[in-house]
N, C-alpha and C positions, 0 to 999 in steps of 0.2 A: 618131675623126675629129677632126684640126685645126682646128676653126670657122675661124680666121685665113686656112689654107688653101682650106678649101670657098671663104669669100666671096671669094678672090683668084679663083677658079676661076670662081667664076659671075659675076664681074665681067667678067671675058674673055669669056664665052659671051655674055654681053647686050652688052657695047659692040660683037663682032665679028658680031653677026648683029641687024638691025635689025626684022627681022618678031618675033622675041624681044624686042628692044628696045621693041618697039610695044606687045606681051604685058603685059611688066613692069610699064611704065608706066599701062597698064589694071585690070591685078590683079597685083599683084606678089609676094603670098602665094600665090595658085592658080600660077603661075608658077617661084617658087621649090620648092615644093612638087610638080609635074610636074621640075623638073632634076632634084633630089635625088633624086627614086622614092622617097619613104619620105611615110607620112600621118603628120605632127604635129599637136596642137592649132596654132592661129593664136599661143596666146603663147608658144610656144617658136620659131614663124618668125617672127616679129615685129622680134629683136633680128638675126636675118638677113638679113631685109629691111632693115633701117635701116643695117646695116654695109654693104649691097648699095649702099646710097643713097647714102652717105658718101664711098665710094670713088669709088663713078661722079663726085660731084661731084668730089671731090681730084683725080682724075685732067684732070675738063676745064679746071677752076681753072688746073693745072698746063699743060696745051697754051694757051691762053687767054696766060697768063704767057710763057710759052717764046715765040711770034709777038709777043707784045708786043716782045722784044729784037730783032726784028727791023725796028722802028718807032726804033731809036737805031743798028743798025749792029749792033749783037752776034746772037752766034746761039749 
């Protein structure tokens, strides 16, 4: 398994479904842990969860960014 890939995978699953999003944000280890179907220790999801967190930010950063140029005219 591609960790890189998993985390892009469940980055979509939680941005595109908000009752997940609501999950995550609550428990995000029991969460990640219910997608995957597999029971690991907490420190092996741990660095899953933080790439999960990472992305979501980067990604909203980047919409956030992107509507700002529409505050000068660009898009």
């Amino acid at each position: 398994m591609d960790i890189k890939e998993k985390i892009n995978e469940l980055v979509e699953k939680i941005k595109n479904d908000k009752n997940l999003a609501s999950k995550f944000a609550k428990d995000p280890i029991g969460t990640v842990e219910n997608l995957i179907g597999i029971d690991l220790p907490n420190e092996q999801l741990e660095p899953i969860v933080e790439g999960i967190k990472a992305k979501i930010n980067l990604d909203s950063i980047g919409d956030v960014l992107g509507n700002l140029g529409g505050l000068f005219g660009k898009k």
